[in-house]
C-alpha positions in Angstrom: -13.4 -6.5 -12.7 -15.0 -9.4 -10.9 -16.2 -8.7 -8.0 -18.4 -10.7 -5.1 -18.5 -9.7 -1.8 -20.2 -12.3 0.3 -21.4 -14.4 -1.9 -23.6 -11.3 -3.6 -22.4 -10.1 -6.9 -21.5 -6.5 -7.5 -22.6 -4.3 -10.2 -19.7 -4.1 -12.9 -17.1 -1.5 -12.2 -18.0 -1.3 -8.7 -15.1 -0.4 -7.8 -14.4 2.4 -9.6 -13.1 5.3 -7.4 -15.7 7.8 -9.1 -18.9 7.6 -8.8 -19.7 8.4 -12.8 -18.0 5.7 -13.5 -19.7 3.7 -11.2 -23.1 4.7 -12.8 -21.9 4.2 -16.6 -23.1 0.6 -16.8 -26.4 1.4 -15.7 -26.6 4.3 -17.9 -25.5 2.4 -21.0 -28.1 -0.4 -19.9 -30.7 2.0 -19.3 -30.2 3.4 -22.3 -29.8 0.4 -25.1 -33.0 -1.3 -23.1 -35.5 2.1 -23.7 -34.0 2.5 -26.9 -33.9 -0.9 -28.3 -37.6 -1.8 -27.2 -39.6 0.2 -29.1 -37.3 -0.2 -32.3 -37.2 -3.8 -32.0 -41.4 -3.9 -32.5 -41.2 -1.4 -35.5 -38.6 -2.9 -37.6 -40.2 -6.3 -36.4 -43.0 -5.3 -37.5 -42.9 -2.8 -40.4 -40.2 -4.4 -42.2 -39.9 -7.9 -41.5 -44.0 -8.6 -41.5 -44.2 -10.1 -37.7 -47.3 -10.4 -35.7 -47.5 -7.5 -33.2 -48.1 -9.7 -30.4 -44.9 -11.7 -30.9 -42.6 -9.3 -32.2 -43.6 -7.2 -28.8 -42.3 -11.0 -26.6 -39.2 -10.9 -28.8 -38.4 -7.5 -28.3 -39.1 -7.5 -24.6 -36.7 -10.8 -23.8 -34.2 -9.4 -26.2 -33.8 -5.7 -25.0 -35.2 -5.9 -21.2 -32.7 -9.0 -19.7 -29.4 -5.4 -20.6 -30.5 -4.4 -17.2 -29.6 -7.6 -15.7 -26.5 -7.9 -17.4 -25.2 -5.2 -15.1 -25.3 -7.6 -12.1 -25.4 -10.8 -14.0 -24.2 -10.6 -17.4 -24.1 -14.5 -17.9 -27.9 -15.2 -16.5 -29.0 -12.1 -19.3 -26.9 -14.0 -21.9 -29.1 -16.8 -21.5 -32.1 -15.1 -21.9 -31.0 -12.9 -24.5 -29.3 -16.0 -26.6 -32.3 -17.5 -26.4 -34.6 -15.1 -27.5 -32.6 -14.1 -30.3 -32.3 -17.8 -31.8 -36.1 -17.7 -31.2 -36.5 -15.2 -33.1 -34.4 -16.0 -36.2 -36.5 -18.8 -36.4 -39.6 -16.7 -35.7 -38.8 -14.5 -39.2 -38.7 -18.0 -41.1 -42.3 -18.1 -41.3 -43.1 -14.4 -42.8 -41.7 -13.3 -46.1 -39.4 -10.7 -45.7 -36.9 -8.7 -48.4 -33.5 -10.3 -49.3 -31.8 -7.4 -48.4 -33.1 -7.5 -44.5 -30.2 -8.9 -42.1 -31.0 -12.3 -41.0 -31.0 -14.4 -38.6 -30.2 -11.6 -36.4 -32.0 -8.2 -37.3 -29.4 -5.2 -36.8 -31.0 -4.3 -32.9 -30.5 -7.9 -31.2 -26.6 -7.4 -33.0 -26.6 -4.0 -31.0 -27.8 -5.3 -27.9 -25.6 -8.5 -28.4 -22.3 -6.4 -28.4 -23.4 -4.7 -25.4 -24.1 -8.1 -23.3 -20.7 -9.3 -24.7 -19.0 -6.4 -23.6 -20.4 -7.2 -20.2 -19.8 -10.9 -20.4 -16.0 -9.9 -21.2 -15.9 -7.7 -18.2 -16.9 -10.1 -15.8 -16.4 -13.4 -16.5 -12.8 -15.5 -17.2 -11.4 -16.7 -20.6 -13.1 -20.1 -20.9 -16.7 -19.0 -20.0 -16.1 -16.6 -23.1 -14.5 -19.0 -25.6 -17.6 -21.4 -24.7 -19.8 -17.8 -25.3 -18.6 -17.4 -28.4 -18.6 -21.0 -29.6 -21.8 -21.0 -28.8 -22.6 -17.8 -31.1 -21.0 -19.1 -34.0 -22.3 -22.4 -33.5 -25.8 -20.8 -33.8 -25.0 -18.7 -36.5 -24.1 -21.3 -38.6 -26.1 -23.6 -37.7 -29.4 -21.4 -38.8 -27.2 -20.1 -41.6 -28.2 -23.7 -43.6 -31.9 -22.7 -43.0 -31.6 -19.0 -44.9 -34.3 -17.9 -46.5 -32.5 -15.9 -49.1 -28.6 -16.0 -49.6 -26.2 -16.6 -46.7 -23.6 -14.5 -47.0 -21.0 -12.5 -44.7 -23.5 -10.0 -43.1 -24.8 -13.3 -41.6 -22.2 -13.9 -39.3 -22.1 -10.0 -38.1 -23.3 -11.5 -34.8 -20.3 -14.0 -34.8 -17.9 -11.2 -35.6 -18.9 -8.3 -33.8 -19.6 -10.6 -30.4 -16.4 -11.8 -30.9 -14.9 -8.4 -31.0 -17.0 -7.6 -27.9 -15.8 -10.3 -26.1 -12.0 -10.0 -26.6 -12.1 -6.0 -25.6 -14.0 -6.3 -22.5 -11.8 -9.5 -21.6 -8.8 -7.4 -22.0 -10.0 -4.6 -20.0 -10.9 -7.0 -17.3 -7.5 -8.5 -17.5 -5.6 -5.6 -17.6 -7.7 -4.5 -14.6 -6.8 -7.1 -12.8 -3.3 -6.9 -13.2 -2.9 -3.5 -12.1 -4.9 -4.5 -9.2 -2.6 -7.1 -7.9 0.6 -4.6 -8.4 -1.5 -2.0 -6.1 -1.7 -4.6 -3.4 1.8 -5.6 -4.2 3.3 -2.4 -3.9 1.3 -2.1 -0.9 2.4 -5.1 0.4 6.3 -3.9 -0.3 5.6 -1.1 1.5 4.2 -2.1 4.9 7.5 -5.0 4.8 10.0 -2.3 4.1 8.1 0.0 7.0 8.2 -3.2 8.9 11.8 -4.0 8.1 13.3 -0.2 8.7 11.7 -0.7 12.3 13.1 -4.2 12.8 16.3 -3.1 11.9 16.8 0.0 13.9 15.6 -1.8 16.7 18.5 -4.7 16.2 20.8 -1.7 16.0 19.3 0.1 19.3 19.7 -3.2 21.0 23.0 -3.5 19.8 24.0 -0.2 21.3 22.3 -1.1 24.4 24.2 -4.4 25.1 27.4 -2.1 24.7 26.1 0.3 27.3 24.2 -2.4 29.6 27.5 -4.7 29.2 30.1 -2.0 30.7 27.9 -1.3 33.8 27.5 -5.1 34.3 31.3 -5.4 34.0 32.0 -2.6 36.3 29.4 -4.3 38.8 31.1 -7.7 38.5 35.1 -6.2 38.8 34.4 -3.9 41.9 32.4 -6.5 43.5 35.3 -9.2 42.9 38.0 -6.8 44.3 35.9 -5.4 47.2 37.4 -7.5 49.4 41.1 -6.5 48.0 40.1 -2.8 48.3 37.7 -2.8 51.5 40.1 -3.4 54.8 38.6 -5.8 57.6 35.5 -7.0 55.7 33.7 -9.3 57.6 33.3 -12.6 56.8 29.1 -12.5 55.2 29.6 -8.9 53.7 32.5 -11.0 51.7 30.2 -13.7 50.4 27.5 -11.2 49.7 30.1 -9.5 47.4 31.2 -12.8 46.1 27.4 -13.4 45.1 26.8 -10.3 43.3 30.0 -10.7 41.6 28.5 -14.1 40.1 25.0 -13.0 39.5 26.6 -9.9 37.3 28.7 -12.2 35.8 26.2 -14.9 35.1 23.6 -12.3 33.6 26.4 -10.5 31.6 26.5 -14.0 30.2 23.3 -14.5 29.2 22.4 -11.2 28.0 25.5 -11.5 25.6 24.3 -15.2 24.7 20.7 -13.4 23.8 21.5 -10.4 22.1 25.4 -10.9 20.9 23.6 -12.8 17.9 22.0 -9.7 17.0 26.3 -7.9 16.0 27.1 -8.2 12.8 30.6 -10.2 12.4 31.9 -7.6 9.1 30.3 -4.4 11.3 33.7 -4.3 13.1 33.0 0.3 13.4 30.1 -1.3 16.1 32.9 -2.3 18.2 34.0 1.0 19.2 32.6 3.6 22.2 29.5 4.2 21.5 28.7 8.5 20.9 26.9 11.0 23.5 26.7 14.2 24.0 30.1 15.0 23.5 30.3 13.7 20.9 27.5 15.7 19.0 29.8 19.4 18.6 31.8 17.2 16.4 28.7 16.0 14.2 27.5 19.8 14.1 30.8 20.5 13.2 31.4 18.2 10.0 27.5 18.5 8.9 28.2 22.7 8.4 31.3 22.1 6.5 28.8 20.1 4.4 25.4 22.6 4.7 26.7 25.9 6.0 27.0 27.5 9.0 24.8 25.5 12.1 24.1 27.0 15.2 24.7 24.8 18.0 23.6 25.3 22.0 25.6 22.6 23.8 24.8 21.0 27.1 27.0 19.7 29.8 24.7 18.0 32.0 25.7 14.5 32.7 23.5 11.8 31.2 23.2 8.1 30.8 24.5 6.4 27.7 22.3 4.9 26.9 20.3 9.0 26.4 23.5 10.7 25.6 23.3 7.8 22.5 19.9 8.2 21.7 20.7 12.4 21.6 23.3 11.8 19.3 21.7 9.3 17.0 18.5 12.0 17.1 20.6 14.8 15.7 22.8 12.7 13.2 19.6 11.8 11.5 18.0 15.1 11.9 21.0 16.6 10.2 21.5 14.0 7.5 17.5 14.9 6.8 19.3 18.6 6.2 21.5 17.2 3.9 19.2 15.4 1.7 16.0 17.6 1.4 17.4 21.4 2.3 20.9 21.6 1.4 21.8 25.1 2.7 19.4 25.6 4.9 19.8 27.7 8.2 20.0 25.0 11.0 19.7 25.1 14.9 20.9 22.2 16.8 19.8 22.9 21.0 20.5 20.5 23.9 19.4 21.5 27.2 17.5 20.3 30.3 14.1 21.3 31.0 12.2 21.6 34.7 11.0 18.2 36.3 8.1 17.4 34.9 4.8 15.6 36.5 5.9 12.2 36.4 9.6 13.1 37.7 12.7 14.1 36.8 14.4 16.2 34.7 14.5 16.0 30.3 17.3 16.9 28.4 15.5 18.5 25.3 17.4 17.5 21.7 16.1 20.4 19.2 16.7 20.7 15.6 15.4 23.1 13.4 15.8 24.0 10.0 14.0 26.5 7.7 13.4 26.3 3.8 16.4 25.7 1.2 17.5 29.2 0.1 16.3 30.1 -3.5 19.4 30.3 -5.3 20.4 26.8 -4.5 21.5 23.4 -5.6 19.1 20.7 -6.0 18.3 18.3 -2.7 19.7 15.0 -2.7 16.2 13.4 -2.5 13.4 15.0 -3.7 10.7 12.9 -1.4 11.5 10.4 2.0 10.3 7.2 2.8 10.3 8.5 6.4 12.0 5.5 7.9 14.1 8.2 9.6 11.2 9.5 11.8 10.6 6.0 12.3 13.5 5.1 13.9 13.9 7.8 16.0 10.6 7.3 17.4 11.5 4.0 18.3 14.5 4.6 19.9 12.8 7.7 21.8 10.1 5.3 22.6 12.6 2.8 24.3 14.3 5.0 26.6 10.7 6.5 27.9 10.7 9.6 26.1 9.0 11.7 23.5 9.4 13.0 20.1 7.4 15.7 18.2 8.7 16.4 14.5 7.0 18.1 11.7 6.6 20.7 9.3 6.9 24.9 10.4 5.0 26.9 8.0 7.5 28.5 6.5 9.0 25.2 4.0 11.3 24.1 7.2 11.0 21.2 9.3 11.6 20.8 13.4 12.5 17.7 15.6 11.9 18.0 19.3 12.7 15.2 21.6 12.6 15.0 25.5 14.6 12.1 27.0 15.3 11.3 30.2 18.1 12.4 32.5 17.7 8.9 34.6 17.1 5.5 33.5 13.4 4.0 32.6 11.6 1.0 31.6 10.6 0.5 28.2 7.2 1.0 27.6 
């Protein structure tokens, strides 16, 4: 519960996500300083035989420095300490009964356990051992000057301080570690966000070498049998062939040298075709022998692969959502291709919708979602140029809308 934000010490417990609980040391301050005051001069006083005068100083130093302790607990331990020793010794020279605590009346004892609690809330392990040596030191040590008979009410201070201590050292401890497993777990968090993204993007770019590779390979094999299929080619359209046939080559080269390090050597399914559109009726088909029946609007426009991939991978993770969080749910999976839109071209629109899990059925396969999902299609959506809009409906179900599209675009 330490806390210091450039170089200025915070009340204890500033932290606190209430405000109450914010206020409670200043309250309990407030209150043992107001209350402990005007005792301390009475009993001074009217039972132990101090002067007025001095048993006003005492109480004042003793009761006064509780406000402080709610900023600095170990500057009002000083002061307090001090006065109390002060006035142990102050009570040797008046004759007071033998069965009066001493050296430490019972109000410095109560405002002693209050500043320890403090001191325990605040500072680390050693500071308090030295604190409490320092007690019992003290206690002892005036012990050997008693008055009347030195016995265990004589070390109450010693004891209850002690006591003090400890708790508010464990609190503070015990604070502390929950503390660091709050930043830890938000720590794990943000890494396993950071490391779903990283790893859909490896697998995007994987699929994208597959596509990107096949169009370089057609480019480099009709360009090398141009001159085989093309009749009577003259002599510099040849070359210019020959060159493009090398410069597809050579890039095919390098992109594989750059991104072939990104394939997995055991993820031999990666080495197949890569899914599109066509592909999807099949998904639909296998996820309603799973869910139920799924209604399914097909489209037959023709698409890059690199889109018809991003589709496909869009609805298999839409569907798998299905499956996990509203098993039986009524689902509707639409392709189609909307109007051109202001900065040109045509979309193909992927839609899935669900609605809520029907009453009378079994329990989902996840109860909550890390949403790494969502963020993976919004990264591949965001690499081909498009958009993605998913969310809640009002009525318990959930909707994915993506618009892709229909030619090929730079990644933003």
């Amino acid at each position: 519960m330490t806390s210091v934000e450039e170089g200025r010490p915070r009340p204890l417990l500033a932290r606190a996500s209430r405000r109450w609980v914010r206020l409670l040391p200043w309250a309990v301050a407030f209150v043992l300083s107001v209350a402990l005051l005007p005792t301390t001069i009475v009993v001074l006083t009217a039972d132990y035989g101090l002067g007025g005068g001095l048993a006003s100083a005492l109480a004042v130093a003793q009761a006064a420095p509780l406000l402080l302790a709610v900023v600095h607990p170990l500057r009002a331990w000083y002061v307090i300490f001090t006065a109390d020793v002060a006035g142990a010794l102050a009570l040797l020279t008046v004759d007071f009964e033998a069965r009066l605590l001493w050296p430490f009346p019972p109000m410095g004892i109560v405002g002693y356990i209050g500043l320890c609690l403090a001191l325990g809330l605040r500072e680390r392990r050693r500071t308090l051992l030295l604190v409490w040596l320092a007690t019992a030191a003290a206690n002892v040590g005036l012990g050997f000057a008693a008055p009347h008979a030195f016995g265990a009410k004589g070390l109450l201070l010693t004891i209850l301080g002690g006591v003090a201590l400890l708790l508010g050292g464990v609190l503070r401890e015990r604070h502390e570690v929950q503390r660091r497993l709050a930043e830890q777990e938000t720590i794990s968090e943000a890494e396993r966000g950071r490391r779903t993204l990283l790893e859909e993007r490896a697998r995007i770019a994987r699929e994208l070498h597959d596509v990107v590779a096949h169009h370089m390979s057609v480019i480099t094999v009709q360009a090398d049998t141009a001159e085989y299929r093309l009749a009577a080619l003259p002599p510099d359209v040849r070359e210019e062939f020959t060159s493009i046939a090398a410069t597809a080559r050579e890039s095919l080269g390098e992109m594989r040298r750059l991104l072939g390090v990104l394939r997995n050597e055991e993820a031999h399914g990666e080495l197949v075709p890569q899914p599109g559109l066509p592909q999807i009726a099949q998904l639909v088909e296998a996820t309603a022998r799973t869910v139920g029946p799924v209604e399914f609007s097909p489209c037959d426009a023709e698409v890059p692969e690199a889109v018809g991939l991003s589709a496909y991978r869009i609805v298999q993770e839409a569907l798998s959502n299905v499956v996990r969080h509203a098993p039986g749910a009524a689902t509707r999976v639409s392709l189609s291709v909307s109007a051109p839109v202001a900065d040109g071209g045509d979309r193909l629109t992927v839609l899935v919708v669900n609605g809520p899990p029907p009453k009378p059925s079994a329990a989902p396969l996840e109860v909550g979602g890390t949403g790494h999902g969502l963020v993976g299609m919004r990264e591949r959506v965001r690499i081909i140029g498009g958009t993605l809009d998913a969310g809640p409906l009002p009525d318990g179900g959930f909707r994915i809308a993506a618009r892709l599209p229909m030619t090929e675009t730079d990644s933003p």
